[in-house]
DRENKOL-566200 format. One record per residue (C-alpha): residue in three letters; x, y, z. Coordinates in nm, 4 decimals, padded with zeros to 6 digits. Example, Ala and Ser with C-alpha at 12.3 -4.5 7.8 and 13.67 -1.06 7.14 Angstrom:
// DRENKOL-566200
<r><type>ALA</type><c1>01.2300</c1><c2>-00.4500</c2><c3>00.7800</c3></r>
<r><type>SER</type><c1>01.3670</c1><c2>-00.1060</c2><c3>00.7140</c3></r>
END
This chain:
// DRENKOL-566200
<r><type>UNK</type><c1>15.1930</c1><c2>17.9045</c2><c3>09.8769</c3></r>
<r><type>UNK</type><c1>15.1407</c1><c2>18.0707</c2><c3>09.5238</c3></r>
<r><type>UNK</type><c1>14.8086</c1><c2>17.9066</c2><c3>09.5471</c3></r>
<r><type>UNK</type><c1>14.6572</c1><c2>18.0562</c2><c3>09.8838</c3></r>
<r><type>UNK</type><c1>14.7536</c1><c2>18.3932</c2><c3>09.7466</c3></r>
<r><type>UNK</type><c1>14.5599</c1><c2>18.3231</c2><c3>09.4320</c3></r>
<r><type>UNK</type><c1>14.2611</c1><c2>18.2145</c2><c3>09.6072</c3></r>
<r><type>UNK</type><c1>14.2725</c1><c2>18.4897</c2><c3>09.8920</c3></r>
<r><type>UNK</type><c1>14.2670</c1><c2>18.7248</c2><c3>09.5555</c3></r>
<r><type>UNK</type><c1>13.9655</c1><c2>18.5938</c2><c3>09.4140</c3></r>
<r><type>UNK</type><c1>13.7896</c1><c2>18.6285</c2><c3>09.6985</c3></r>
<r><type>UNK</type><c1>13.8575</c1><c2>18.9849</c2><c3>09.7615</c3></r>
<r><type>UNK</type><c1>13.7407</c1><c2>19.0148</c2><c3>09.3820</c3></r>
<r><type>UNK</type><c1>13.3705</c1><c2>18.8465</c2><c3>09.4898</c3></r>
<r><type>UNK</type><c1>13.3778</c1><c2>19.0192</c2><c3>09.7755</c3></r>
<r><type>UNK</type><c1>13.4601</c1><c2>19.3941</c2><c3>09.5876</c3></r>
<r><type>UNK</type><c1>13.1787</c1><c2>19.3136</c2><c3>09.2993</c3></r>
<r><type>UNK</type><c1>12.9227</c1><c2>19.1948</c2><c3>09.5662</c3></r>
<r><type>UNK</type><c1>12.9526</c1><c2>19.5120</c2><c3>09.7172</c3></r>
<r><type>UNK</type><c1>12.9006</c1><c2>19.6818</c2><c3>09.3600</c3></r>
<r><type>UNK</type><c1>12.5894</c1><c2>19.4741</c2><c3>09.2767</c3></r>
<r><type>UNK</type><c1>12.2728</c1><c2>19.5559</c2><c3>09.3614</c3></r>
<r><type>UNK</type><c1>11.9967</c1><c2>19.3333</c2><c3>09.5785</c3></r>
<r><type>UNK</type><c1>11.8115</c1><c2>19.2898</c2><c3>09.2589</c3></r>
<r><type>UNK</type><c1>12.0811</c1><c2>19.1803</c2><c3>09.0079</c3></r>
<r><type>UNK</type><c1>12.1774</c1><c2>18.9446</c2><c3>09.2965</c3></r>
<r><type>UNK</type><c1>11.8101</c1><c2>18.8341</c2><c3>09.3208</c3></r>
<r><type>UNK</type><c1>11.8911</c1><c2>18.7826</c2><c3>08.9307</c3></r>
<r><type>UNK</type><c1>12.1598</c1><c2>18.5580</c2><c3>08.9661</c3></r>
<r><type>UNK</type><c1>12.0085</c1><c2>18.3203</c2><c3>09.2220</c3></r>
<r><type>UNK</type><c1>11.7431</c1><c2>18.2767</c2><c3>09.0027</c3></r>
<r><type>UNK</type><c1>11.9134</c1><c2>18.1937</c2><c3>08.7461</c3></r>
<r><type>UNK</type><c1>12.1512</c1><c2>17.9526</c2><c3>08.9329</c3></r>
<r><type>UNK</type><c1>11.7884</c1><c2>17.7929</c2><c3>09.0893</c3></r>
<r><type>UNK</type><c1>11.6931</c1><c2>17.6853</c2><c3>08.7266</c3></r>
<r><type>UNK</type><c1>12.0150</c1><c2>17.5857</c2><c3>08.6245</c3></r>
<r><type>UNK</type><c1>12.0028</c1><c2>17.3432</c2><c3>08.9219</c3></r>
<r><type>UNK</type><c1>11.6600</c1><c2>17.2400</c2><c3>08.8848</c3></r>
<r><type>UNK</type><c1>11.7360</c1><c2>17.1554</c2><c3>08.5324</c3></r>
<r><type>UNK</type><c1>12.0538</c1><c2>16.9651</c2><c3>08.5932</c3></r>
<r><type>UNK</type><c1>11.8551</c1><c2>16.7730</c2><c3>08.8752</c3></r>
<r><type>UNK</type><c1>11.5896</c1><c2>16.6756</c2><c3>08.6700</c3></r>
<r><type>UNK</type><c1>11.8179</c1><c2>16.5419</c2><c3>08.3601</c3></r>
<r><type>UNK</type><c1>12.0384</c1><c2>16.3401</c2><c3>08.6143</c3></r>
<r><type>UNK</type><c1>11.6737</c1><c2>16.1971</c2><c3>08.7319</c3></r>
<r><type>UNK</type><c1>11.6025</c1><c2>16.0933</c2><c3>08.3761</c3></r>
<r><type>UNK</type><c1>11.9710</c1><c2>15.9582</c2><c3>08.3748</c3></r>
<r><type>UNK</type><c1>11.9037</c1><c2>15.7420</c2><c3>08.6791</c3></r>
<r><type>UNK</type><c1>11.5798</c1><c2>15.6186</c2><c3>08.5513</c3></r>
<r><type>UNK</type><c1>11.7243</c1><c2>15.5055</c2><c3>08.1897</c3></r>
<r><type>UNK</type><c1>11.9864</c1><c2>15.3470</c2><c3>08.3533</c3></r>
<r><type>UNK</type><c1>11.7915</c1><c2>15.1512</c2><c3>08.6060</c3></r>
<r><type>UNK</type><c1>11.4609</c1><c2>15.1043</c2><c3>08.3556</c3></r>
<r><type>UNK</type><c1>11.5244</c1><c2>14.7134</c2><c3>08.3022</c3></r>
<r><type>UNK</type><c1>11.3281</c1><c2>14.7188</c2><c3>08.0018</c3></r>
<r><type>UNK</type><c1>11.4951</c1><c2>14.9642</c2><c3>07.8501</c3></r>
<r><type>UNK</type><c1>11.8406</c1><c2>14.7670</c2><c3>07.9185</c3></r>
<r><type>UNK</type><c1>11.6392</c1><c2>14.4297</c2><c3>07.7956</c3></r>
<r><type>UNK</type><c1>11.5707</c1><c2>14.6030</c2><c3>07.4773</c3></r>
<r><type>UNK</type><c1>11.9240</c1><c2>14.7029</c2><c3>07.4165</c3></r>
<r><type>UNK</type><c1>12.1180</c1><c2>14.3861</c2><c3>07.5649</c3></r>
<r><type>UNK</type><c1>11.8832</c1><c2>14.0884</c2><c3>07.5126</c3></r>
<r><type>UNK</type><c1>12.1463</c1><c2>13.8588</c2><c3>07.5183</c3></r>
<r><type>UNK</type><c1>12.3066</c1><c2>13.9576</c2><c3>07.8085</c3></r>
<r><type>UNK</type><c1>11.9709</c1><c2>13.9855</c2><c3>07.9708</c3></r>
<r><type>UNK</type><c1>11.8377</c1><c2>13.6221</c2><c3>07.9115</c3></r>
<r><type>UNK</type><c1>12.2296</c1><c2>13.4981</c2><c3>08.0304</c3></r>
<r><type>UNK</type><c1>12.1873</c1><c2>13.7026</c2><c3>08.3692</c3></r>
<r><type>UNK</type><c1>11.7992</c1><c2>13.5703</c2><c3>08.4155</c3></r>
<r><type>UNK</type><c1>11.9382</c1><c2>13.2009</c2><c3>08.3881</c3></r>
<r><type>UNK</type><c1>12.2051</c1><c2>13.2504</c2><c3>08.5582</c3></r>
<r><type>UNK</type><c1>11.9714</c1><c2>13.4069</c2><c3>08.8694</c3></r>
<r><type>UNK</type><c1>11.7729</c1><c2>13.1308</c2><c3>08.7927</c3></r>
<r><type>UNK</type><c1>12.0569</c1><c2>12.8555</c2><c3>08.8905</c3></r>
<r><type>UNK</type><c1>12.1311</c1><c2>13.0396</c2><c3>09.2043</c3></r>
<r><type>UNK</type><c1>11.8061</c1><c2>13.0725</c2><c3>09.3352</c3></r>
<r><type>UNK</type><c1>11.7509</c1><c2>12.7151</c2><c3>09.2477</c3></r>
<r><type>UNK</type><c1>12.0222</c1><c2>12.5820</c2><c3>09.3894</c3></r>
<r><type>UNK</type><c1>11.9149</c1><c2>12.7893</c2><c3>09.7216</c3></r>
<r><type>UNK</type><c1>11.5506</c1><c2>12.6073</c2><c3>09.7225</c3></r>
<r><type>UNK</type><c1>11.7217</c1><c2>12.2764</c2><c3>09.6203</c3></r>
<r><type>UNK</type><c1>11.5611</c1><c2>11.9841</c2><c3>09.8504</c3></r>
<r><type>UNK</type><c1>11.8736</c1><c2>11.8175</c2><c3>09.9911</c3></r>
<r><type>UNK</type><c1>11.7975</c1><c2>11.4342</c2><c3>10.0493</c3></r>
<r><type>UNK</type><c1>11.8949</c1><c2>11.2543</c2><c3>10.4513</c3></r>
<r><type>UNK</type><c1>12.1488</c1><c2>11.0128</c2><c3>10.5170</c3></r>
<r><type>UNK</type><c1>11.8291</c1><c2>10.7756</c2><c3>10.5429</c3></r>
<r><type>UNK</type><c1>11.7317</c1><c2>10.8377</c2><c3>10.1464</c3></r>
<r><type>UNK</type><c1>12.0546</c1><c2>10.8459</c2><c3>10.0341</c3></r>
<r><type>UNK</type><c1>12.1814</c1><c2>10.5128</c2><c3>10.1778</c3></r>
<r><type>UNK</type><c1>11.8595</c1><c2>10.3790</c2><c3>10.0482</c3></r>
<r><type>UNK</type><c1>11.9141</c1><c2>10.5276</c2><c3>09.7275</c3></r>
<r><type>UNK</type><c1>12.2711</c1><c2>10.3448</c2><c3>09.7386</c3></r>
<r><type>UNK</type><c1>12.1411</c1><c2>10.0062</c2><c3>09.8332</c3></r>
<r><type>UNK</type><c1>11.8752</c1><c2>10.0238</c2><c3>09.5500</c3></r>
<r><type>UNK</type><c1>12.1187</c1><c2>10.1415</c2><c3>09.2809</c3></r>
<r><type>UNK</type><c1>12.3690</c1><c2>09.8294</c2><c3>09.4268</c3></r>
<r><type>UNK</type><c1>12.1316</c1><c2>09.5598</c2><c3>09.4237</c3></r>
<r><type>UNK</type><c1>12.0162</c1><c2>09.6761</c2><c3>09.0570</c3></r>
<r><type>UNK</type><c1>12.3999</c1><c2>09.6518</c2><c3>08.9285</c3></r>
<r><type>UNK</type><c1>12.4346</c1><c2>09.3113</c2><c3>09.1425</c3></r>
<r><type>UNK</type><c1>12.0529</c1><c2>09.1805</c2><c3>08.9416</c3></r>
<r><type>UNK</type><c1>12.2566</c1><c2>09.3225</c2><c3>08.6336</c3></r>
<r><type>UNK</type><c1>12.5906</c1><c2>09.1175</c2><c3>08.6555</c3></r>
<r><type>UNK</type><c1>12.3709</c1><c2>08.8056</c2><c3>08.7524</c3></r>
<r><type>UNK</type><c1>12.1099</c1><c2>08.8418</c2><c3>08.4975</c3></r>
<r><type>UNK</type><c1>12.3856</c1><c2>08.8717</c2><c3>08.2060</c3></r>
<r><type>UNK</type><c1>12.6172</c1><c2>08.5507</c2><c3>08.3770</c3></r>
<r><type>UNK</type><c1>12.3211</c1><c2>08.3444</c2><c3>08.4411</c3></r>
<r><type>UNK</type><c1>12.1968</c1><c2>08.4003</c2><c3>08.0513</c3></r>
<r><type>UNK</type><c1>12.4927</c1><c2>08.3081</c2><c3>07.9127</c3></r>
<r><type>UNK</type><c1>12.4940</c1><c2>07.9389</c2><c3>08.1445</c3></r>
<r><type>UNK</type><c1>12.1150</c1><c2>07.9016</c2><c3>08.0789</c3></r>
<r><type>UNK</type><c1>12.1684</c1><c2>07.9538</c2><c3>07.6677</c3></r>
<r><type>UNK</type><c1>12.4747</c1><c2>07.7032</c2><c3>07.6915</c3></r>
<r><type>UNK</type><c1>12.4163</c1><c2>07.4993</c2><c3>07.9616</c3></r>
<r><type>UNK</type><c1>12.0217</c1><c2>07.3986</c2><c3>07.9865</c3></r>
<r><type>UNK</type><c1>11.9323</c1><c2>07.3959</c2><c3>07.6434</c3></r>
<r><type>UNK</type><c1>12.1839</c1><c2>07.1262</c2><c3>07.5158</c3></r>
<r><type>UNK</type><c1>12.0727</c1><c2>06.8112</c2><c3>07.2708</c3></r>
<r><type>UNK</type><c1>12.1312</c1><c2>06.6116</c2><c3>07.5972</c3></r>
<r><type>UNK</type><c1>11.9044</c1><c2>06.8273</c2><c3>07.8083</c3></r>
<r><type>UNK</type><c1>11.5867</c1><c2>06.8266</c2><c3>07.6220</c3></r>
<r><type>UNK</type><c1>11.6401</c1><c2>06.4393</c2><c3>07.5936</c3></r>
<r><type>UNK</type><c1>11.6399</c1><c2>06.3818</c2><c3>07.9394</c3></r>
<r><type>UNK</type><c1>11.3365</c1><c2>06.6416</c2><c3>07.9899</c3></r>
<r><type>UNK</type><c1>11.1207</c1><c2>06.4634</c2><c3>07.7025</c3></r>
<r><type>UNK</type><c1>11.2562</c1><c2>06.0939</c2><c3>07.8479</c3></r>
<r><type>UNK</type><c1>11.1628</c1><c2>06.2126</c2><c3>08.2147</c3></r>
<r><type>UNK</type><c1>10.8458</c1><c2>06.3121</c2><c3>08.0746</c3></r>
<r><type>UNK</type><c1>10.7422</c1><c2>06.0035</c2><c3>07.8905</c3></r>
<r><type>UNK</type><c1>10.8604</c1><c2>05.8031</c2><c3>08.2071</c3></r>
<r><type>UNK</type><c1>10.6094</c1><c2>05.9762</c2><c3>08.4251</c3></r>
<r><type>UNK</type><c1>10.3003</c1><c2>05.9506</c2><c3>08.1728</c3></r>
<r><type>UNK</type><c1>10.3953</c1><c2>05.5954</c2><c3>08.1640</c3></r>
<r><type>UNK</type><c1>10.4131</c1><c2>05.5180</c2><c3>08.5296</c3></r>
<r><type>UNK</type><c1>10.0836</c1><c2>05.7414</c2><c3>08.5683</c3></r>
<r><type>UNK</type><c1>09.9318</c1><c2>05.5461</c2><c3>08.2940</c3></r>
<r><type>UNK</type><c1>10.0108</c1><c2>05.2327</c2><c3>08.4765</c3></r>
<r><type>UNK</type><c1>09.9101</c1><c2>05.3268</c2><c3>08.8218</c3></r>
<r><type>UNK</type><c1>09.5566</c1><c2>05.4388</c2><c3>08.6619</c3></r>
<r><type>UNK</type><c1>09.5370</c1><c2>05.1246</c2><c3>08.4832</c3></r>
<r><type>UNK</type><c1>09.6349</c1><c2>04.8952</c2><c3>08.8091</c3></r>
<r><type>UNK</type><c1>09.4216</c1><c2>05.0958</c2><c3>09.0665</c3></r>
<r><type>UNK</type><c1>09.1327</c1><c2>05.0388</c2><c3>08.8154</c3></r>
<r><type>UNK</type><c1>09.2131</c1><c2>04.6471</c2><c3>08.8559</c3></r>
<r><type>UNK</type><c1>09.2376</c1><c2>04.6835</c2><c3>09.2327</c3></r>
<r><type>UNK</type><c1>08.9278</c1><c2>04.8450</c2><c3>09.2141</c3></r>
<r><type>UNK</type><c1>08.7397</c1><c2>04.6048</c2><c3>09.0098</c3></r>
<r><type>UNK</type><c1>08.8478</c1><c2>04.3241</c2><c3>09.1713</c3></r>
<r><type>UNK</type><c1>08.7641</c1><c2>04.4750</c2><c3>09.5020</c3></r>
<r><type>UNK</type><c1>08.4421</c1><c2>04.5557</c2><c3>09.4482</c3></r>
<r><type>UNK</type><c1>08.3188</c1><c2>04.1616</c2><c3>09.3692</c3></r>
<r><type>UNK</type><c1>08.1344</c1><c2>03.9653</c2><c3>09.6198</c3></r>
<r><type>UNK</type><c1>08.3312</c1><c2>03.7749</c2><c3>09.8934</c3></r>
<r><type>UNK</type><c1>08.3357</c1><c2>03.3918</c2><c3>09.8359</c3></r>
<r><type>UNK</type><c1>08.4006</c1><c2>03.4196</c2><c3>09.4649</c3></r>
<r><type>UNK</type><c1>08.6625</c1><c2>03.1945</c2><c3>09.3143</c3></r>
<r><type>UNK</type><c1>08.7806</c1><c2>03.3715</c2><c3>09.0471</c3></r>
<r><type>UNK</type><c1>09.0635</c1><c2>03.6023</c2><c3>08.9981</c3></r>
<r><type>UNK</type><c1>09.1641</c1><c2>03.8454</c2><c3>08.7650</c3></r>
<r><type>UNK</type><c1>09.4985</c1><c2>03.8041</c2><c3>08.5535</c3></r>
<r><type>UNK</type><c1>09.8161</c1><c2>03.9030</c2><c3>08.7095</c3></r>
<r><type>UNK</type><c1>09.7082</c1><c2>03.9576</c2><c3>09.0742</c3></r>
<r><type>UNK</type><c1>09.7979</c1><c2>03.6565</c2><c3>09.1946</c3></r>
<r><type>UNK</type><c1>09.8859</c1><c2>03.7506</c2><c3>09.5878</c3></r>
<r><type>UNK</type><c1>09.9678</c1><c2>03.4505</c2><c3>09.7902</c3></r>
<r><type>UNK</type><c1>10.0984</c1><c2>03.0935</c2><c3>09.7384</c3></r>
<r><type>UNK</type><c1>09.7975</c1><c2>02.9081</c2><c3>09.6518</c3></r>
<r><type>UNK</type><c1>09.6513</c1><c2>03.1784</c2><c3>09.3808</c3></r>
<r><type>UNK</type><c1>09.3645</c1><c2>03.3542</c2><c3>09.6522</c3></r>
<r><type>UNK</type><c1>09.3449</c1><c2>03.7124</c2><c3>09.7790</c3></r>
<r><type>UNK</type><c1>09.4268</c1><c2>03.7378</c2><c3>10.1452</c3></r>
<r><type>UNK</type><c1>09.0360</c1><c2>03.8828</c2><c3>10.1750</c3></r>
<r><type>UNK</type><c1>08.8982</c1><c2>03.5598</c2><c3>09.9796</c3></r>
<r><type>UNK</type><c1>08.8139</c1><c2>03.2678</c2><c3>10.2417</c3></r>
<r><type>UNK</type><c1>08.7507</c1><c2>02.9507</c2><c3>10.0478</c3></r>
<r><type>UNK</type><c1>08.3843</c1><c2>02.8439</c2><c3>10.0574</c3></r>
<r><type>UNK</type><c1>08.3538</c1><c2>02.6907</c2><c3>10.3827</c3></r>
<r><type>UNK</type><c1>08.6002</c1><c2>02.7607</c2><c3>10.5758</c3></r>
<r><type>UNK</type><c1>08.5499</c1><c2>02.9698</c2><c3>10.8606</c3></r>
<r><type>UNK</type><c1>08.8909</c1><c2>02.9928</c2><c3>10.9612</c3></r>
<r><type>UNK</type><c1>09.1772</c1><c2>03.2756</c2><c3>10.8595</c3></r>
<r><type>UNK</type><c1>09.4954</c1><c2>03.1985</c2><c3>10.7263</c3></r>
<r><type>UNK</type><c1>09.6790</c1><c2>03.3725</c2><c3>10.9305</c3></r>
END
């Protein structure tokens, strides 16, 4: 209560030096009051604009500046991010299994072809199959070469090369004796 007395005293106060002022020291005072605000107004605007002047703050706070920039930077990333479809990333998953499957199987499969294949025993067999089949190719050249030979004489003629002796009485099954004009079969 003590304090609505002092205020209802001040204002009689204003009100009994109003009332002794005159229009022009009043005139004065709002003048005066008008440039006090104006002033305070326009320091508060240079207050606002230093505090929201990002290059001033850059210059003062670099560190803090480049930490906020990369950190915008991560969340406007992650915004734009292109998120792969079920489709891509079960193909993704197949791919990566099938490379880890290759993987196993590549390192198992070196191991058995290092012991396994290239043994004393193994590269005997490989050079003995290999002789055997220049040998039998050898042979079939030389015998077809025969054949051919032999083929390739007039009918009628009595002799016969060496070892192709077809038949019981030493004559080709083509050769009819001189004479004959009968088959033998």
């Amino acid at each position: 209560m003590a304090e609505r007395t002092n205020v209802a005293i001040q204002q009689q106060r204003v009100s009994d030096e109003s009332l002794d002022r005159s229009a022009y020291a009043i005139r004065q005072d709002i003048a005066a009051k008008r440039e006090n605000i104006s002033e305070t107004v326009d320091r508060l605007g240079e207050r606002i604009h230093e505090t929201f002047d990002w290059r001033e703050y850059v210059a003062q706070y670099p560190a803090v500046a480049i930490g906020a920039a990369i950190g915008i930077g991560f969340v406007v990333s992650g915004i734009f991010r292109r998120r792969p479809t079920p489709q891509e990333r079960i193909i993704e998953a197949v791919a990566e299994l099938t490379e880890d499957v290759t993987d196993r199987l590549g390192d198992v499969m070196s191991g058995v072809i290092q012991k396994k294949l290239i043994s004393k025993t193994t590269v005997k067999a490989a050079v003995g199959a290999m002789a055997t089949k220049a040998a039998v190719d050898f042979l079939k050249g030389r015998l077809s070469e025969a054949l051919e030979s032999y083929n390739s004489r007039p009918r009628g003629v009595a002799s016969q090369p060496v070892g192709l002796n077809r038949g019981l009485d030493n004559r080709s099954p083509n050769v009819q004796p001189s004479g004959s004009s009968g088959s033998i079969y």
